[in-house]
PDB file of N, CA, C, O and CB in Angstrom:
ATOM      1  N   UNK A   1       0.822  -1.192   0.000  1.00  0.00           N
ATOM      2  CA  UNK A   1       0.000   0.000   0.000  1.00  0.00           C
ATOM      3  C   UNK A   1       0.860   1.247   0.000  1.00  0.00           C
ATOM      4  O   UNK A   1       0.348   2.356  -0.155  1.00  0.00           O
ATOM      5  CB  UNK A   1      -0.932   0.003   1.195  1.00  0.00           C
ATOM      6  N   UNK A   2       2.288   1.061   0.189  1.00  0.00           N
ATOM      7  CA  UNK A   2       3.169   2.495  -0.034  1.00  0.00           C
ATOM      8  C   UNK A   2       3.171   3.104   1.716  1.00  0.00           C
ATOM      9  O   UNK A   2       3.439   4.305   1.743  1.00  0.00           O
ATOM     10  CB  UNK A   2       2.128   3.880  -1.417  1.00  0.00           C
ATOM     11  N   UNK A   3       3.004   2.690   2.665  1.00  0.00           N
ATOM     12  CA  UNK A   3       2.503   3.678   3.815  1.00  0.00           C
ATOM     13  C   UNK A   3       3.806   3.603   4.291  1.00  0.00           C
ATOM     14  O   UNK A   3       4.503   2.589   4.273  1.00  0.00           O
ATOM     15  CB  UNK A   3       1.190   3.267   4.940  1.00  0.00           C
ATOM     16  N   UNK A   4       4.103   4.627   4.690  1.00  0.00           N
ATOM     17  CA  UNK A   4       5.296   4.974   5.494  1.00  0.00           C
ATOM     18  C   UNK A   4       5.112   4.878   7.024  1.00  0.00           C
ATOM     19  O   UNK A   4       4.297   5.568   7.636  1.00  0.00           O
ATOM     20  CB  UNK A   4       5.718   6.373   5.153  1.00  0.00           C
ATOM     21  N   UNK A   5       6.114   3.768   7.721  1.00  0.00           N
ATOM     22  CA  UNK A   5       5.841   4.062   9.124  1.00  0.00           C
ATOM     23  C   UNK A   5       7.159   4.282  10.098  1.00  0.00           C
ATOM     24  O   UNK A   5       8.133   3.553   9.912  1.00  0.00           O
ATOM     25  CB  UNK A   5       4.987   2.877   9.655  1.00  0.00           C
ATOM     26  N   UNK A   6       7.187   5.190  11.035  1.00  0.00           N
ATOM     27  CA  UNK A   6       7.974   5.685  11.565  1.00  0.00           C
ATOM     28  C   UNK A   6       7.805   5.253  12.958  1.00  0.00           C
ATOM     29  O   UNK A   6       6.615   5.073  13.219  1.00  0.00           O
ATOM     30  CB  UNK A   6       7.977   6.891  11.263  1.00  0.00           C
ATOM     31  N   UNK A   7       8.922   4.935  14.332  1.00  0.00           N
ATOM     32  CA  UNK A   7       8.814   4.868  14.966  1.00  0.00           C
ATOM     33  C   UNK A   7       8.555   6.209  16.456  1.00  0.00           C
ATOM     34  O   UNK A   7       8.195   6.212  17.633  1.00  0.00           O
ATOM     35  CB  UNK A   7       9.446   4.107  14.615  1.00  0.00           C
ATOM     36  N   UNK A   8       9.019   7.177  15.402  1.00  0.00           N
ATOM     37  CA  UNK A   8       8.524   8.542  15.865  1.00  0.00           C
ATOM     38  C   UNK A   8       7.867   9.223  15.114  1.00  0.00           C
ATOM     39  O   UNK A   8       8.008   8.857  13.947  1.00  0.00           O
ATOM     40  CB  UNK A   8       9.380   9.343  16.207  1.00  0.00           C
ATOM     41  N   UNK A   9       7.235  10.016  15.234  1.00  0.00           N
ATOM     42  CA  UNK A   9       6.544  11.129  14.342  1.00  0.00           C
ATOM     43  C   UNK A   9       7.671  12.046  14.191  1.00  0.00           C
ATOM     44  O   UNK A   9       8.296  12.599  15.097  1.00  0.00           O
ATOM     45  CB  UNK A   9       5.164  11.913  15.017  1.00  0.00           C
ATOM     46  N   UNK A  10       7.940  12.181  12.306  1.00  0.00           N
ATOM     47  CA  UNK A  10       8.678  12.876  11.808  1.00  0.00           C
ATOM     48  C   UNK A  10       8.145  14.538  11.804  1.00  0.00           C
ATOM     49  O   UNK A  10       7.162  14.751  12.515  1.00  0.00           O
ATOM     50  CB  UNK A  10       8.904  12.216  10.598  1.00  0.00           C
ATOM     51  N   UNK A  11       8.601  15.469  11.216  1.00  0.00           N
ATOM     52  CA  UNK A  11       8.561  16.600  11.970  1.00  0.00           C
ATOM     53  C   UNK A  11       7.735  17.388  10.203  1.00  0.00           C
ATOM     54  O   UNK A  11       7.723  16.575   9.279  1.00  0.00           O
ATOM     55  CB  UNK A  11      10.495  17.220  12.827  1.00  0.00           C
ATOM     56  N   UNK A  12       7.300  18.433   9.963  1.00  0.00           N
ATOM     57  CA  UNK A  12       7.080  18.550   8.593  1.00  0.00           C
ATOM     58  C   UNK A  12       7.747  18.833   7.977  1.00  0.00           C
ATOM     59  O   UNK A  12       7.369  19.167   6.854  1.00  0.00           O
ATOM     60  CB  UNK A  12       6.410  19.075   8.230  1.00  0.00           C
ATOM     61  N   UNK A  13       9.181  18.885   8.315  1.00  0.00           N
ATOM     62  CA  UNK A  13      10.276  19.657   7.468  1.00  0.00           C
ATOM     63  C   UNK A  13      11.214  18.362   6.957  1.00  0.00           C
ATOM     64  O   UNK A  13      11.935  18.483   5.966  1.00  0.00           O
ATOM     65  CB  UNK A  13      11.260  20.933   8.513  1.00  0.00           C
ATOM     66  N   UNK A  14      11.146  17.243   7.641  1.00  0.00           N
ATOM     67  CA  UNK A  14      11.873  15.879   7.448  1.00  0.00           C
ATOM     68  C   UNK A  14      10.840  15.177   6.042  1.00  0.00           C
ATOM     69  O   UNK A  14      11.181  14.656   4.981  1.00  0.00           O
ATOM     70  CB  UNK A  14      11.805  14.773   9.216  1.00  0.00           C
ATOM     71  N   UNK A  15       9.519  15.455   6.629  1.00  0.00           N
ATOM     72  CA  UNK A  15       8.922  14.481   5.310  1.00  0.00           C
ATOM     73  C   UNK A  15       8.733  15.442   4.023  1.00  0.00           C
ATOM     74  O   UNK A  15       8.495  14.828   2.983  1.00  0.00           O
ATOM     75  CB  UNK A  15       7.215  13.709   5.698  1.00  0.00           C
ATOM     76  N   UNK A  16       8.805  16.952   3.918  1.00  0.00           N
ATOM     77  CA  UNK A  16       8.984  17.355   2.707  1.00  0.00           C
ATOM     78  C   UNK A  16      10.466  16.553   1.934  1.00  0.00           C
ATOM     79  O   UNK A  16      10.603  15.742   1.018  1.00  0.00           O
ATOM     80  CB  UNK A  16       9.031  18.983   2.867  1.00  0.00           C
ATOM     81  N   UNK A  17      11.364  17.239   2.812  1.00  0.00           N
ATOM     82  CA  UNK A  17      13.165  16.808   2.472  1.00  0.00           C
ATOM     83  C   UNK A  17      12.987  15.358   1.938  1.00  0.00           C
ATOM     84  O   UNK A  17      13.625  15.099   0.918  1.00  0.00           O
ATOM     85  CB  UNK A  17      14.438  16.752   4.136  1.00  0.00           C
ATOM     86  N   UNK A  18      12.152  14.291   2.518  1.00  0.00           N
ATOM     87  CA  UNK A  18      12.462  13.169   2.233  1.00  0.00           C
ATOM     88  C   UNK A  18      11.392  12.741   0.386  1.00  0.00           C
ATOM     89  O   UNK A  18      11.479  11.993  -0.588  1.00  0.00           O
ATOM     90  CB  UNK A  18      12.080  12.252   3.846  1.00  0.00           C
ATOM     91  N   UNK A  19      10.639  13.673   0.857  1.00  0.00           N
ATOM     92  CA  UNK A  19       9.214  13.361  -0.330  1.00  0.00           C
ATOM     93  C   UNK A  19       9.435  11.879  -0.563  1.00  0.00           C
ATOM     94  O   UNK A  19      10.007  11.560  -1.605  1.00  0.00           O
ATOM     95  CB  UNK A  19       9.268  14.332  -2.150  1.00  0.00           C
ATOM     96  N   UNK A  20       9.093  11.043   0.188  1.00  0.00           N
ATOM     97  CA  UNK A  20       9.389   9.514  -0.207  1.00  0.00           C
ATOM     98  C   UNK A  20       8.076   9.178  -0.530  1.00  0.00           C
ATOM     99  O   UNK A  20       7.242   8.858   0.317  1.00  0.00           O
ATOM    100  CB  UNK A  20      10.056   8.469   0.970  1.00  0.00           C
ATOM    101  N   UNK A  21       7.802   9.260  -2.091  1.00  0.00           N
ATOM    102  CA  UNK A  21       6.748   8.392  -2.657  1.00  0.00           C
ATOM    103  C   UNK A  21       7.190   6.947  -3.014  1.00  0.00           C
ATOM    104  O   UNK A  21       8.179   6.572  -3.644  1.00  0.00           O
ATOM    105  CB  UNK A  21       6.206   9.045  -3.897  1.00  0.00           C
ATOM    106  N   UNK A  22       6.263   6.296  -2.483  1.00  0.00           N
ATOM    107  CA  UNK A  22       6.666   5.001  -2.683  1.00  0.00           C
ATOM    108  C   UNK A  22       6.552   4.715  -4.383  1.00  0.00           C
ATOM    109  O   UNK A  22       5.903   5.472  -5.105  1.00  0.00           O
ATOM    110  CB  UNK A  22       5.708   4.008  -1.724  1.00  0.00           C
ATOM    111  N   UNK A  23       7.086   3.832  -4.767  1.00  0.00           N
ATOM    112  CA  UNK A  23       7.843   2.885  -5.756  1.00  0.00           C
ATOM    113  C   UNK A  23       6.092   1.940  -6.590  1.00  0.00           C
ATOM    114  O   UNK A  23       5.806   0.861  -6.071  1.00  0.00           O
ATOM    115  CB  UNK A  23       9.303   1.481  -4.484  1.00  0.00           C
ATOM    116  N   UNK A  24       5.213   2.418  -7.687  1.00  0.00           N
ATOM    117  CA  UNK A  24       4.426   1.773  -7.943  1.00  0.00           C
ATOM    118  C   UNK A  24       4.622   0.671  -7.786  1.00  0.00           C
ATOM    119  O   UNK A  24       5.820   0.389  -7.755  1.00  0.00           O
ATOM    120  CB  UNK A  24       4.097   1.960  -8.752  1.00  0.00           C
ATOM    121  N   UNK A  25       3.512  -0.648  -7.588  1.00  0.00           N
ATOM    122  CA  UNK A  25       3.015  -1.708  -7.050  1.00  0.00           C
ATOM    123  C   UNK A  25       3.211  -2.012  -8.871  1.00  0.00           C
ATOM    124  O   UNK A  25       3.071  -1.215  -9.798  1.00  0.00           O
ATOM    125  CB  UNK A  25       1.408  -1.681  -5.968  1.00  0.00           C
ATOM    126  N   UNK A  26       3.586  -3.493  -8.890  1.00  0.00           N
ATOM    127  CA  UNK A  26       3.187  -4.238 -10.137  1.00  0.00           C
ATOM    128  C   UNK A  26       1.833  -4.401 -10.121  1.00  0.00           C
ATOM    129  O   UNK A  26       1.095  -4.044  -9.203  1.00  0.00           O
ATOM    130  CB  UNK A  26       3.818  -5.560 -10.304  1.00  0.00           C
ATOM    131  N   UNK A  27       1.370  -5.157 -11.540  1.00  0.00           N
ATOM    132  CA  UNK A  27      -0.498  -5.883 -11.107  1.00  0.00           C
ATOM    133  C   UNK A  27       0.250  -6.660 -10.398  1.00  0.00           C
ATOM    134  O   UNK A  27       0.335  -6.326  -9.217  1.00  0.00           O
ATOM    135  CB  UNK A  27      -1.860  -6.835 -12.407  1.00  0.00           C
ATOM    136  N   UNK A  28       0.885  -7.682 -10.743  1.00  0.00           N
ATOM    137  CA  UNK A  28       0.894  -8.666  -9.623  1.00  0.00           C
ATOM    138  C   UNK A  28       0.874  -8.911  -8.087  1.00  0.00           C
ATOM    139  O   UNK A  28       0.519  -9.783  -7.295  1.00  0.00           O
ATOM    140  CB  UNK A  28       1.631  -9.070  -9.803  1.00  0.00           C
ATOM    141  N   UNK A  29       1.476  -7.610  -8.090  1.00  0.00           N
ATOM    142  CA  UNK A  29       1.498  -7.143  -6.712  1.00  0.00           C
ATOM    143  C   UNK A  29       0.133  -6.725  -5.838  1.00  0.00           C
ATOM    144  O   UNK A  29      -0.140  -6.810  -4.641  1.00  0.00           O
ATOM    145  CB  UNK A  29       2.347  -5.997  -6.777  1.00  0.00           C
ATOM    146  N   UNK A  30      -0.706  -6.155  -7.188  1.00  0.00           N
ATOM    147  CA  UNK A  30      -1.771  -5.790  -6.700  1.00  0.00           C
ATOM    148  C   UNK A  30      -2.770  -6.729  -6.527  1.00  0.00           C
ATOM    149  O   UNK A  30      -3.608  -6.655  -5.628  1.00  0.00           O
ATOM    150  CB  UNK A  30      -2.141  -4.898  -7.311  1.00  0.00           C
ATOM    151  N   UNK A  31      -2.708  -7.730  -7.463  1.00  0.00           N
ATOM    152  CA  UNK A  31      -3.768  -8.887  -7.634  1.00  0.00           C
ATOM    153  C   UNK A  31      -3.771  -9.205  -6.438  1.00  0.00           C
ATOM    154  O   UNK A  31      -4.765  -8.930  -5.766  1.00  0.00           O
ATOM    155  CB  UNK A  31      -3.530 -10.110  -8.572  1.00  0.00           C
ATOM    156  N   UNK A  32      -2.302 -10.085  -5.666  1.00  0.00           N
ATOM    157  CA  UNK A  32      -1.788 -10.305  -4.458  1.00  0.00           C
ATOM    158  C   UNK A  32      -2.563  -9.613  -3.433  1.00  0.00           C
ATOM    159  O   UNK A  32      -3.248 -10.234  -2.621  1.00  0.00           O
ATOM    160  CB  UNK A  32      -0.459  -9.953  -4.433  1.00  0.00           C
ATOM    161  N   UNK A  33      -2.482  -8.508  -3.449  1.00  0.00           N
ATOM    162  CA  UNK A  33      -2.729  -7.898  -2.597  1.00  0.00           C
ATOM    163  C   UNK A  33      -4.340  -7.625  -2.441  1.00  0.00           C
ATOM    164  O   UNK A  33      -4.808  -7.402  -1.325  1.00  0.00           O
ATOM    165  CB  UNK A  33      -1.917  -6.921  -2.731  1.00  0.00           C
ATOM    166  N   UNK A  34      -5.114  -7.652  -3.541  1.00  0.00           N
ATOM    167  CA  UNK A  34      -6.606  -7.668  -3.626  1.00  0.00           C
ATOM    168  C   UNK A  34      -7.031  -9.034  -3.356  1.00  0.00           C
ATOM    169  O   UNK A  34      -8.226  -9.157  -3.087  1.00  0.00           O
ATOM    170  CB  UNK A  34      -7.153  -7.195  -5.003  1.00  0.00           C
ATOM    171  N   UNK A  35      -6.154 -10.327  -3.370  1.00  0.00           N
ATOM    172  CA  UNK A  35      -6.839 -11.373  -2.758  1.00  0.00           C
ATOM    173  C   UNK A  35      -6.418 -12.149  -1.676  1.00  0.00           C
ATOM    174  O   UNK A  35      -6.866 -13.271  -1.438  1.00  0.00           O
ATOM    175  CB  UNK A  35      -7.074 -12.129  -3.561  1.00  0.00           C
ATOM    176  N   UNK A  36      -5.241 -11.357  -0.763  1.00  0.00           N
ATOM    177  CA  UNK A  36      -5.323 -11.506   0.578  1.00  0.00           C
ATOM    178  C   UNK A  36      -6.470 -10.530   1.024  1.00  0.00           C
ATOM    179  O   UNK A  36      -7.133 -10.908   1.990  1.00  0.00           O
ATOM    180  CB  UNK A  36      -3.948 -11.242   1.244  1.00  0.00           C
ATOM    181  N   UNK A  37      -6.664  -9.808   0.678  1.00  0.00           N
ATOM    182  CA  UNK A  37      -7.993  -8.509   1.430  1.00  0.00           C
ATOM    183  C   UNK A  37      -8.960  -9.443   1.267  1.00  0.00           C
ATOM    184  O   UNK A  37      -9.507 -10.023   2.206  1.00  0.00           O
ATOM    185  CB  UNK A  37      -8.510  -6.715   0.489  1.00  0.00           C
ATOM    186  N   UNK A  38      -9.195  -9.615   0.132  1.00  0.00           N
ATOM    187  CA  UNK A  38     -10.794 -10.415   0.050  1.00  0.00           C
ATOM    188  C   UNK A  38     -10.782 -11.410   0.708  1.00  0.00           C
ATOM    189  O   UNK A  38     -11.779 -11.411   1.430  1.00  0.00           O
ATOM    190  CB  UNK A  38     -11.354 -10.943  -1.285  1.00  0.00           C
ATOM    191  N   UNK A  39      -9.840 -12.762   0.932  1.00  0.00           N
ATOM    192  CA  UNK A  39      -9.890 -13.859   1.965  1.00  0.00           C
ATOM    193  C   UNK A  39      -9.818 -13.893   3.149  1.00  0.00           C
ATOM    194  O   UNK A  39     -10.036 -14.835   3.911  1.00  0.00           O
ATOM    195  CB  UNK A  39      -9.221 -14.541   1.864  1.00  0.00           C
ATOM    196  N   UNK A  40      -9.340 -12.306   3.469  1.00  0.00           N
ATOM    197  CA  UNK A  40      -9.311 -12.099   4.692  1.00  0.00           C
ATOM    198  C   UNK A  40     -11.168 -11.682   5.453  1.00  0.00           C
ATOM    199  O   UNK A  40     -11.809 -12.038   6.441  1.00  0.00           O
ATOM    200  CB  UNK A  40      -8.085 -10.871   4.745  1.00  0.00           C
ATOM    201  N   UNK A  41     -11.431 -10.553   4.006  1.00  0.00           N
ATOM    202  CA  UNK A  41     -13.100 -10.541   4.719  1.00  0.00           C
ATOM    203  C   UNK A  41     -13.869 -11.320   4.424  1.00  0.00           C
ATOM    204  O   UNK A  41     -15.043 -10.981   4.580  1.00  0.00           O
ATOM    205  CB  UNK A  41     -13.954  -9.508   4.520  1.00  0.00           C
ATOM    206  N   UNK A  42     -13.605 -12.655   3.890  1.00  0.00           N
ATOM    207  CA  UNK A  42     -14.339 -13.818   3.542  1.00  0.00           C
ATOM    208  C   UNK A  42     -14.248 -14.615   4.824  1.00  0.00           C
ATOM    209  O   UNK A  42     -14.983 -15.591   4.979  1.00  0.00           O
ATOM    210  CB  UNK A  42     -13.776 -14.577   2.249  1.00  0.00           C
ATOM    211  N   UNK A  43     -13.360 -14.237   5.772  1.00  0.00           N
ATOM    212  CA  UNK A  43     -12.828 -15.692   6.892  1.00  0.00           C
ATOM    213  C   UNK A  43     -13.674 -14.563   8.221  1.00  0.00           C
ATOM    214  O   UNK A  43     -14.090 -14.955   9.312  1.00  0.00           O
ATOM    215  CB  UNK A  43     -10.204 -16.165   7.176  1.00  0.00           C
ATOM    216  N   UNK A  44     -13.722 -13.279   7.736  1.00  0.00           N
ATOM    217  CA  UNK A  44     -14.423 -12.398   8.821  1.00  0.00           C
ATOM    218  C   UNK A  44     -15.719 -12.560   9.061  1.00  0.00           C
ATOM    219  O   UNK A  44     -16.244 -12.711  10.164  1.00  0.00           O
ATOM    220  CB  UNK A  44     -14.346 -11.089   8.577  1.00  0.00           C
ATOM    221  N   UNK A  45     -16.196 -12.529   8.093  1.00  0.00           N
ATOM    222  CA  UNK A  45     -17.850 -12.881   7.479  1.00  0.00           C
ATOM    223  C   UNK A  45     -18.182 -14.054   7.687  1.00  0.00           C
ATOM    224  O   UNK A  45     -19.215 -14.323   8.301  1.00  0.00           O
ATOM    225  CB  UNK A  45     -18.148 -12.765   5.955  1.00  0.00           C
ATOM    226  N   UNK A  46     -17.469 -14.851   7.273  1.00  0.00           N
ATOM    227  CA  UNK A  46     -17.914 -16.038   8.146  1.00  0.00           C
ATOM    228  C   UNK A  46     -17.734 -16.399   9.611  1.00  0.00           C
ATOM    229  O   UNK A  46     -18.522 -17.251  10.022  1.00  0.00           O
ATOM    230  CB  UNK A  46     -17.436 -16.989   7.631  1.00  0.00           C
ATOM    231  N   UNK A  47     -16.795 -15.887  10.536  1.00  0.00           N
ATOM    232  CA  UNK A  47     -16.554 -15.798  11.670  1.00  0.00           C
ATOM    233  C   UNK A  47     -17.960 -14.965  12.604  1.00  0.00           C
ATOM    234  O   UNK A  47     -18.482 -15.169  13.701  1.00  0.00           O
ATOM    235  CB  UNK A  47     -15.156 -15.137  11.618  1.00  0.00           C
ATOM    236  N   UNK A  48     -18.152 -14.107  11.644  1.00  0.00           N
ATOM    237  CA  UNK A  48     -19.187 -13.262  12.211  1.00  0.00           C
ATOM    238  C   UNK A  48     -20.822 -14.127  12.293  1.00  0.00           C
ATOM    239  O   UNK A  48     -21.604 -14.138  13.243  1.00  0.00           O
ATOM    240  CB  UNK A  48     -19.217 -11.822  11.162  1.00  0.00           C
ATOM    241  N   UNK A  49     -20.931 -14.650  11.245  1.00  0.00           N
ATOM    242  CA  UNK A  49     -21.972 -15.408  11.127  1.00  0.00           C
ATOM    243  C   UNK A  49     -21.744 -16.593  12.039  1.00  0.00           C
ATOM    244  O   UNK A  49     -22.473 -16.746  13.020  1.00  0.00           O
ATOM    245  CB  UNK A  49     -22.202 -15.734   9.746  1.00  0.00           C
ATOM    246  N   UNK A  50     -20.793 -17.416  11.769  1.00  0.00           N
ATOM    247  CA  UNK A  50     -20.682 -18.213  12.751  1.00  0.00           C
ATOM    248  C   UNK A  50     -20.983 -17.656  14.453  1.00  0.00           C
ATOM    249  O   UNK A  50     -21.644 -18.222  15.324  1.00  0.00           O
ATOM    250  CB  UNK A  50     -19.346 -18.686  12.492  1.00  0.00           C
ATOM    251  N   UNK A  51     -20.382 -16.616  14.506  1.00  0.00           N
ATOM    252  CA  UNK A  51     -20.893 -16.353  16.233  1.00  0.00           C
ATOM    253  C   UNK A  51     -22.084 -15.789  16.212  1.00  0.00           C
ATOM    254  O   UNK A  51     -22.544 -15.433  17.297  1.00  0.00           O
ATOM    255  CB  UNK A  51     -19.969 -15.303  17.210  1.00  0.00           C
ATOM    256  N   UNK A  52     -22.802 -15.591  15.096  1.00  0.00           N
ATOM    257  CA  UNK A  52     -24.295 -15.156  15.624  1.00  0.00           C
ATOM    258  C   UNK A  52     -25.231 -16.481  15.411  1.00  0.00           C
ATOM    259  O   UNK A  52     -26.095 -16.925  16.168  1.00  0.00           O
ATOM    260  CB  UNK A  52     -24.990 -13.720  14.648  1.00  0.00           C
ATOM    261  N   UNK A  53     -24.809 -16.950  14.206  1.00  0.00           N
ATOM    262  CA  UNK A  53     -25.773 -18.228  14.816  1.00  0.00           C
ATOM    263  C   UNK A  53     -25.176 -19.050  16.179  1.00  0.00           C
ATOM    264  O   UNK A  53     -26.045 -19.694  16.767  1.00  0.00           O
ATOM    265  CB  UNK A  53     -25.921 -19.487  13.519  1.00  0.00           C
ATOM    266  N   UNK A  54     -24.324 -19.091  16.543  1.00  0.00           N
ATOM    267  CA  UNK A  54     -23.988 -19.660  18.046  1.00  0.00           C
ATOM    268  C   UNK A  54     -24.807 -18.729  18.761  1.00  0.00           C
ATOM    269  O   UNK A  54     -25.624 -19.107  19.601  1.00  0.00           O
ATOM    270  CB  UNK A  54     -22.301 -19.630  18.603  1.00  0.00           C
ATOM    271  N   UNK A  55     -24.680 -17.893  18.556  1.00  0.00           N
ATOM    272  CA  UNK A  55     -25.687 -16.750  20.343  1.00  0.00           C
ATOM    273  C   UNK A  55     -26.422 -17.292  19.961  1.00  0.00           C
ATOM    274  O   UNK A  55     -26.641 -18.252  20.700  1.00  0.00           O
ATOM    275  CB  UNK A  55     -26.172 -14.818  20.757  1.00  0.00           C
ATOM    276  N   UNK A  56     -27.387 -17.263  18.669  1.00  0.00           N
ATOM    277  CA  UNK A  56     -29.325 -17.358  18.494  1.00  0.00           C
ATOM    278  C   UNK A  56     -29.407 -18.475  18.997  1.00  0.00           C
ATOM    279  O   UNK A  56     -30.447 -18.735  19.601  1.00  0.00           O
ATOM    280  CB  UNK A  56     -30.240 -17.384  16.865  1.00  0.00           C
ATOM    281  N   UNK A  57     -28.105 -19.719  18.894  1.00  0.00           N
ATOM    282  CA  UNK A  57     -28.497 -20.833  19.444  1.00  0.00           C
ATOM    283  C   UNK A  57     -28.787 -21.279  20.772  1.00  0.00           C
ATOM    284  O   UNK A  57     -29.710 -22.039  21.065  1.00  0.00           O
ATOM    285  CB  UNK A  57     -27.843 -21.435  19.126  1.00  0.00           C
ATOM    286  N   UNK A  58     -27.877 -20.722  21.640  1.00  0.00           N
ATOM    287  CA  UNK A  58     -27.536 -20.595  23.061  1.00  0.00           C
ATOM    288  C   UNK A  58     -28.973 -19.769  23.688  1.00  0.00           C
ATOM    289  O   UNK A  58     -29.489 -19.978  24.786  1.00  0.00           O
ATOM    290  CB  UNK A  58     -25.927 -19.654  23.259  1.00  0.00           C
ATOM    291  N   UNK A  59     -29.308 -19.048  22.922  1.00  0.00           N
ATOM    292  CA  UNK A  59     -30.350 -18.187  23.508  1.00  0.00           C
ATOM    293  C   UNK A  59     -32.168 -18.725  23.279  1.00  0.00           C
ATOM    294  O   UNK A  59     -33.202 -18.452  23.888  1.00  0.00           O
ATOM    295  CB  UNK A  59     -30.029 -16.647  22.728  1.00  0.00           C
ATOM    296  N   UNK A  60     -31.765 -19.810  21.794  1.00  0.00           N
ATOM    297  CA  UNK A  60     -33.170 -20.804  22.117  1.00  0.00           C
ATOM    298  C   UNK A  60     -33.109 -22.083  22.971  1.00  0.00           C
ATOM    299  O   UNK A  60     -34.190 -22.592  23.266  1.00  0.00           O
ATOM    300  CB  UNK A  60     -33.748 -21.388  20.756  1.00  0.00           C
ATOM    301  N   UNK A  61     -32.194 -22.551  23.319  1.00  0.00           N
ATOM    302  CA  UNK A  61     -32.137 -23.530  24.127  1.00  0.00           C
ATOM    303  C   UNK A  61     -32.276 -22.962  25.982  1.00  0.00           C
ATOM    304  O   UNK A  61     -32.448 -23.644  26.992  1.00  0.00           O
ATOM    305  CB  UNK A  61     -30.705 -24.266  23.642  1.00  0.00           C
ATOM    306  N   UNK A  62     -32.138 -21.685  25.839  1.00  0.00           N
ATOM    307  CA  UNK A  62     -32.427 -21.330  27.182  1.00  0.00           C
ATOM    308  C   UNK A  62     -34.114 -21.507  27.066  1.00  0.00           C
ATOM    309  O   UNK A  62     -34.825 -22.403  27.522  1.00  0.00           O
ATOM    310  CB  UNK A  62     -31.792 -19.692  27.628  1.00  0.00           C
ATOM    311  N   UNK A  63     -34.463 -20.345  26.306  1.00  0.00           N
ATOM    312  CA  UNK A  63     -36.392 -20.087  26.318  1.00  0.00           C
ATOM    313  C   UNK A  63     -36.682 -21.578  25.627  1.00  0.00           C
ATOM    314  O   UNK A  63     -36.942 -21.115  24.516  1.00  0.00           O
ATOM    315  CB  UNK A  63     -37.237 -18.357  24.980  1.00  0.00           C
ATOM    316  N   UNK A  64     -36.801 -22.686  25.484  1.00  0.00           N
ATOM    317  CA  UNK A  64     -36.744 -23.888  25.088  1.00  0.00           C
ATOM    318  C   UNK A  64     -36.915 -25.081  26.622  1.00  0.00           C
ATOM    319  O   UNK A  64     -37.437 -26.180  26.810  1.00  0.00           O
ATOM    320  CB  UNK A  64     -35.268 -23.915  24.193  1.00  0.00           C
ATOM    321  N   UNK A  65     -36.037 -23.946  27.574  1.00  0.00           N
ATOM    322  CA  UNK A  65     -35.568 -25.078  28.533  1.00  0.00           C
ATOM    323  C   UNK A  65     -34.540 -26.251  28.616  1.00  0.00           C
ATOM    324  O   UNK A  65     -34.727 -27.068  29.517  1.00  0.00           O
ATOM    325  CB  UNK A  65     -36.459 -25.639  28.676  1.00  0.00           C
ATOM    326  N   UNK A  66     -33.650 -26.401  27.917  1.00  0.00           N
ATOM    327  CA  UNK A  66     -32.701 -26.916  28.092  1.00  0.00           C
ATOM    328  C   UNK A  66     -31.259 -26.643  28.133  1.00  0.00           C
ATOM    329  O   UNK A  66     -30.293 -27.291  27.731  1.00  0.00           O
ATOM    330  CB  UNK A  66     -32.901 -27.480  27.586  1.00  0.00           C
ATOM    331  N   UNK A  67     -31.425 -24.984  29.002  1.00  0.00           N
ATOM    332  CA  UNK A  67     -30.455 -24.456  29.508  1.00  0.00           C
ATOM    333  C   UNK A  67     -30.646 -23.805  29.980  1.00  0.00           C
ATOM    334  O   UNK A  67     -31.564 -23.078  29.601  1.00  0.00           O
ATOM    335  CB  UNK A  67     -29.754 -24.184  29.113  1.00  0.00           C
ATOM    336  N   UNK A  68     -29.914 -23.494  31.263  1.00  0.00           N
ATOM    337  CA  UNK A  68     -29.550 -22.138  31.551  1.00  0.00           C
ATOM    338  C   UNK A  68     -28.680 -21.312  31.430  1.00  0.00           C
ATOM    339  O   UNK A  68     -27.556 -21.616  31.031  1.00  0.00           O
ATOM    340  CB  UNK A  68     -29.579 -21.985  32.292  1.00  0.00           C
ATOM    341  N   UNK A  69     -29.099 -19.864  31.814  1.00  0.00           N
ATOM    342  CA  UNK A  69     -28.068 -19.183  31.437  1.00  0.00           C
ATOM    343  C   UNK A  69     -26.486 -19.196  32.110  1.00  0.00           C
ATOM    344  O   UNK A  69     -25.477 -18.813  31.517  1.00  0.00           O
ATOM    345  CB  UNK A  69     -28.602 -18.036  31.495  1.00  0.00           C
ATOM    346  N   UNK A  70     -26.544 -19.751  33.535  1.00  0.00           N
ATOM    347  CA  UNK A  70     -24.975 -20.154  33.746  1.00  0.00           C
ATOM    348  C   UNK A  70     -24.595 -21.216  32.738  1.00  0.00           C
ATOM    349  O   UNK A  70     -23.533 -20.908  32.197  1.00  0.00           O
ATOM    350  CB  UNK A  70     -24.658 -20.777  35.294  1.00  0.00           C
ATOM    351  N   UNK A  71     -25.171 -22.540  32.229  1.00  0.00           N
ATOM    352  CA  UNK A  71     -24.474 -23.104  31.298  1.00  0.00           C
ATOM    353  C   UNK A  71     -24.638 -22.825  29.859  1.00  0.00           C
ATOM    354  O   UNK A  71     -24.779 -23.821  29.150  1.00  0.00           O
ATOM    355  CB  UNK A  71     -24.613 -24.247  31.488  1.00  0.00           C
ATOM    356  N   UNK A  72     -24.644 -21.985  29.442  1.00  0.00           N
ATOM    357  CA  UNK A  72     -24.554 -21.369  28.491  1.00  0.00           C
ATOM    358  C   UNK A  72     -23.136 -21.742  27.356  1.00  0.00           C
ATOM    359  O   UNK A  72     -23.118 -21.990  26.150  1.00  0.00           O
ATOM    360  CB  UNK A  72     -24.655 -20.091  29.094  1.00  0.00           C
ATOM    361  N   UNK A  73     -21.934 -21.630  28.487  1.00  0.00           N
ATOM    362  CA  UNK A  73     -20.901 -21.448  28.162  1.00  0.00           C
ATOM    363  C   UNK A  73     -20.723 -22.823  27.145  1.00  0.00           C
ATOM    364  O   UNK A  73     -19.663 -23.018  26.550  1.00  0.00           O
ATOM    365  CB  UNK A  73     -20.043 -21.180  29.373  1.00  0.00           C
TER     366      UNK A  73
END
């Protein structure tokens, strides 16, 4: 992504002097890089779904009666 990171905050007179634009990305680089992002919010999205159908579940087996809320866990 080009981001510059510093372990201090540079001052505004250091990052003019330096003007460090990063170095264009190949496609390849970019492809790369557009399909770690996407597998990453593909494994989120499903993580997310996965823990909501776990609550809805946990939460009909209470009003159901075959739990309570200490065993929940």
């Amino acid at each position: 992504m080009g981001v510059a990171v510093y372990e201090q905050t540079p001052d505004a007179e250091t990052l003019l002097l330096n003007d460090a634009t990063p170095a264009a990305m190949s496609d390849d680089q970019t492809d790369e890089e557009a399909e770690v992002t996407l597998a990453v919010r593909l494994r989120c999205s499903a993580l997310r779904w996965y823990l909501a159908l776990s609550c809805q579940r946990r939460r009909l087996l209470v009003l159901n009666g075959c739990a309570t809320p200490a065993q929940q866990g």
